[in-house]
C-alpha positions as CSV (number, residue, x, y, z in Angstrom):
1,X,62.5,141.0,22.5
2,X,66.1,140.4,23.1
3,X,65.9,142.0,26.4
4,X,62.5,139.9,27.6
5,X,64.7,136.8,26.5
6,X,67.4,137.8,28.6
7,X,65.4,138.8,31.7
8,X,63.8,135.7,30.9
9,X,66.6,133.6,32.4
10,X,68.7,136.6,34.8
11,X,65.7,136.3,36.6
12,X,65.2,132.4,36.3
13,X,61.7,132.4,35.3
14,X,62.3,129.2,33.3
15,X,62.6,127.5,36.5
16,X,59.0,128.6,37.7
17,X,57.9,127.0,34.4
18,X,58.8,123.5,35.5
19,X,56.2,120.9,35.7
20,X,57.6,120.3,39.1
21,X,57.5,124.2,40.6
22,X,53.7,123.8,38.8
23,X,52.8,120.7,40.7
24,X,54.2,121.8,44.0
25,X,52.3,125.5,43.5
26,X,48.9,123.4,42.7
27,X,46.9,124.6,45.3
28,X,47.9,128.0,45.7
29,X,46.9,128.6,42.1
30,X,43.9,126.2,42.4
31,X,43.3,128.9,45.4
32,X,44.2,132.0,42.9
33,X,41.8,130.4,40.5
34,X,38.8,129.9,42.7
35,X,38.7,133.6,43.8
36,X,39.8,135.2,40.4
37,X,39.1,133.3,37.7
38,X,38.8,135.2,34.8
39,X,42.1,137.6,36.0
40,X,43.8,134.6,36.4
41,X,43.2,132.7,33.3
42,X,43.8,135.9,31.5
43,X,47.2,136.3,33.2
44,X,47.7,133.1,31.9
45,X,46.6,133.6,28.1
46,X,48.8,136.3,28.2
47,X,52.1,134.5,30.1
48,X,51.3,131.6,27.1
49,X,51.2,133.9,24.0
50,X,54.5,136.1,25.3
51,X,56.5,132.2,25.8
52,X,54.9,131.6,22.4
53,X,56.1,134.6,20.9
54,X,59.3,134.7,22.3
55,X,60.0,131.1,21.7
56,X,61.1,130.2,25.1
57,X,61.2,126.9,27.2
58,X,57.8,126.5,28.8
59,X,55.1,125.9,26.1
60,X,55.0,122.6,27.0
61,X,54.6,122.7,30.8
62,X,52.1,125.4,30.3
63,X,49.6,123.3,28.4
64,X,50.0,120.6,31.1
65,X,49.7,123.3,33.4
66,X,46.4,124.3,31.5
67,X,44.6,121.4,32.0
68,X,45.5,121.0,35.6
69,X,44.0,124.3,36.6
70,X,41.4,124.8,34.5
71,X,40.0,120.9,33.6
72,X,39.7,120.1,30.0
73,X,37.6,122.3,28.1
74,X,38.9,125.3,29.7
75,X,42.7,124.5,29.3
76,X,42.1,123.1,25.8
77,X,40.4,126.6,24.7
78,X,42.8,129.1,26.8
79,X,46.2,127.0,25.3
80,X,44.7,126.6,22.1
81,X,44.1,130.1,20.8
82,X,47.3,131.1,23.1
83,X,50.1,128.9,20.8
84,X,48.7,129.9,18.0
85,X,48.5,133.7,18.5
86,X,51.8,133.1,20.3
87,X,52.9,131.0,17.0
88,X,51.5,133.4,14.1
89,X,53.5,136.7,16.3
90,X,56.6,134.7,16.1
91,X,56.4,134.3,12.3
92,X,55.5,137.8,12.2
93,X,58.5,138.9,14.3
94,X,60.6,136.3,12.2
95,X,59.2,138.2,9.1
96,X,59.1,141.6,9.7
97,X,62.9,141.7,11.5
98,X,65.1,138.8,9.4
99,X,63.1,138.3,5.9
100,X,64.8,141.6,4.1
101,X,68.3,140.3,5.1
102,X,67.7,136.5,4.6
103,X,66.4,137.2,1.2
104,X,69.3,139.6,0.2
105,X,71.7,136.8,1.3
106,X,69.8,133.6,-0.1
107,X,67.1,135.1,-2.6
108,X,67.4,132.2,-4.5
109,X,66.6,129.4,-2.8
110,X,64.1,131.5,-1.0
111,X,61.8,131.8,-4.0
112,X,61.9,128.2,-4.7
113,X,61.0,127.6,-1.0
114,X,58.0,130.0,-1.8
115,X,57.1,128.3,-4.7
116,X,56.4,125.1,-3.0
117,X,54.6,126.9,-0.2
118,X,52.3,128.4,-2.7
119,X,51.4,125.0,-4.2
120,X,50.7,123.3,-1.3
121,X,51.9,125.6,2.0
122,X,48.6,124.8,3.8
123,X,49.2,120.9,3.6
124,X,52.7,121.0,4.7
125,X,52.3,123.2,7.4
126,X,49.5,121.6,8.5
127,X,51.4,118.2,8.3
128,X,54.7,119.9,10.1
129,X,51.9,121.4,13.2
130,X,50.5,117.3,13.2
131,X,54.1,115.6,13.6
132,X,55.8,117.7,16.6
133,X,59.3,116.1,15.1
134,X,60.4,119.5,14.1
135,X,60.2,122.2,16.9
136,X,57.1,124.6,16.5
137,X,59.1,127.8,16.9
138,X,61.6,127.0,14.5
139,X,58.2,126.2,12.2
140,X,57.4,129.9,13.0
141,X,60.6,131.2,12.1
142,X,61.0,129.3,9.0
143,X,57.6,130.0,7.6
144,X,58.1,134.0,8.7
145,X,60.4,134.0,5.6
146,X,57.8,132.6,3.1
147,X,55.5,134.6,1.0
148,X,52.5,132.4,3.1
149,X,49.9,135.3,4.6
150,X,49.5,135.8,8.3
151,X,46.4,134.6,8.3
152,X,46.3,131.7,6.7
153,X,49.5,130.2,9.0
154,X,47.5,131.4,11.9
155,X,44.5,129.1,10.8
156,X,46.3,126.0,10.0
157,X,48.2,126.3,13.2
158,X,45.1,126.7,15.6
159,X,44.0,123.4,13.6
160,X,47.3,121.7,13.0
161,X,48.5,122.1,16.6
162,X,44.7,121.6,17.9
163,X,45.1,117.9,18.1
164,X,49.0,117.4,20.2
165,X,47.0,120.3,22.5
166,X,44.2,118.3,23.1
167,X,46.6,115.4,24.2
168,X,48.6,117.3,26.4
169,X,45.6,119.2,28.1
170,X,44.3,116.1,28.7
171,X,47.8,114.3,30.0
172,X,48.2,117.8,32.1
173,X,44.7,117.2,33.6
174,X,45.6,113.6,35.0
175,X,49.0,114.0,35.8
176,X,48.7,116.9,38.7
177,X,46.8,114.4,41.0
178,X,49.4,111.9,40.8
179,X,50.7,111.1,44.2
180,X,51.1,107.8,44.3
181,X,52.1,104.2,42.4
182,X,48.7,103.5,42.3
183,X,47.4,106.9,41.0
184,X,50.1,106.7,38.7
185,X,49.2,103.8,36.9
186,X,45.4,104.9,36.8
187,X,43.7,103.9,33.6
188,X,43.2,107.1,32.5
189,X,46.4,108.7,32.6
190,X,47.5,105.3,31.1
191,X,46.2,105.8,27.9
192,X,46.8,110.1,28.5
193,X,50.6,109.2,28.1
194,X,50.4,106.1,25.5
195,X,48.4,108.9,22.7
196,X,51.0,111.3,23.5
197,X,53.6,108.9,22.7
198,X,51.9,107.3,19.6
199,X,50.3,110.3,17.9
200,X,53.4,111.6,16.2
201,X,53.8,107.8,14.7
202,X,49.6,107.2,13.6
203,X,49.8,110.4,12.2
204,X,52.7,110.1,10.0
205,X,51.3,106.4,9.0
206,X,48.2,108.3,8.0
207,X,50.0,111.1,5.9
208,X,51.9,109.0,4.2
209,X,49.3,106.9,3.3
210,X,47.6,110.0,2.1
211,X,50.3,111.1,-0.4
212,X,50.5,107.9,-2.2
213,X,46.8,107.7,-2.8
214,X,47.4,111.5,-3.9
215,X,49.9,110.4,-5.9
């Protein structure tokens, strides 16, 4: 893992994964696309869930990226089920490599971490995948050292994250055939950017709201 990191940015890969390098590339993987599809959306499943995994730069510009190439439904599904495997592997790495010495070190407040997971783990992860304030592969790594099972972080991701994907597919989808002021300032990618910038702040209105009713 440390060596993919590493060749990661030797071999500048993180440059190719520029919304910019995408843009300018449109057409030759519009091209790609048209004459293999299912090899190429594969290769780029695959590309997403190794970023994912790895936690490196890119996620973002790849969801864009999905819903320029492959329209809506397509990019939704393919960056979907991508960042969550992606996600749910990074916990598992997080888990499976760190926990033992994490635990030896702070076993303490570890187990009242745990605790609050297992009261009500599903609603706070689910609230942390909804507000992208914190980063979503330090959510990974964090919850790789809680007691919560594989399989239940990997279900509230896919629906946690499912909404900010949705938004970004869609922003991705408008923003590749922007060439000019006018195109730029289309309706549609208008109200594309204005839900990616107000989501984090209706849905944190809405939780709130939600725990003081609870309460």
């Amino acid at each position: 893992m440390v060596l993919a990191i590493i060749l990661f940015f030797a071999l500048k890969l993180d440059q190719d994964l520029m919304f910019e390098h995408v843009k300018a590339s449109f057409l030759h993987f519009q091209d790609m696309y048209a004459k293999h599809p299912l090899f190429f959306l594969s290769g780029y499943f695959l590309v997403y869930v190794v970023v994912a995994t790895l936690s490196l730069p890119g996620a973002a510009v790849l969801t864009l990226a999905g819903g320029a190439l492959f329209g809506f439904a397509a990019g939704a599904l393919a960056a979907s089920f991508a960042s969550s495997i992606g996600a749910t592997l990074s916990c598992a790495a997080s888990r499976y490599i760190v926990r033992d010495f994490v635990t030896r070190r702070f076993g303490d407040r570890l187990v009242k971490i745990d605790e609050g997971i297992r009261r009500e783990g599903s609603f706070y992860l689910f609230s942390l995948r909804l507000i992208p304030v914190i980063p979503f592969f330090l959510i990974n790594l964090l919850m790789g050292l809680t007691s919560m099972s594989l399989g239940r972080f990997y279900l509230v991701s896919q629906l946690g994250m499912l909404p900010v994907t949705l938004i970004y597919v869609n922003a991705g989808n408008q923003l590749i055939h922007t060439g000019s002021i006018t195109s730029v300032l289309s309706f549609r990618l208008l109200v594309s950017l204005l839900l990616l910038g107000i989501f984090p702040l209706v849905t944190k209105k809405l939780l709130d709201v939600w725990r003081s009713r609870r309460k």
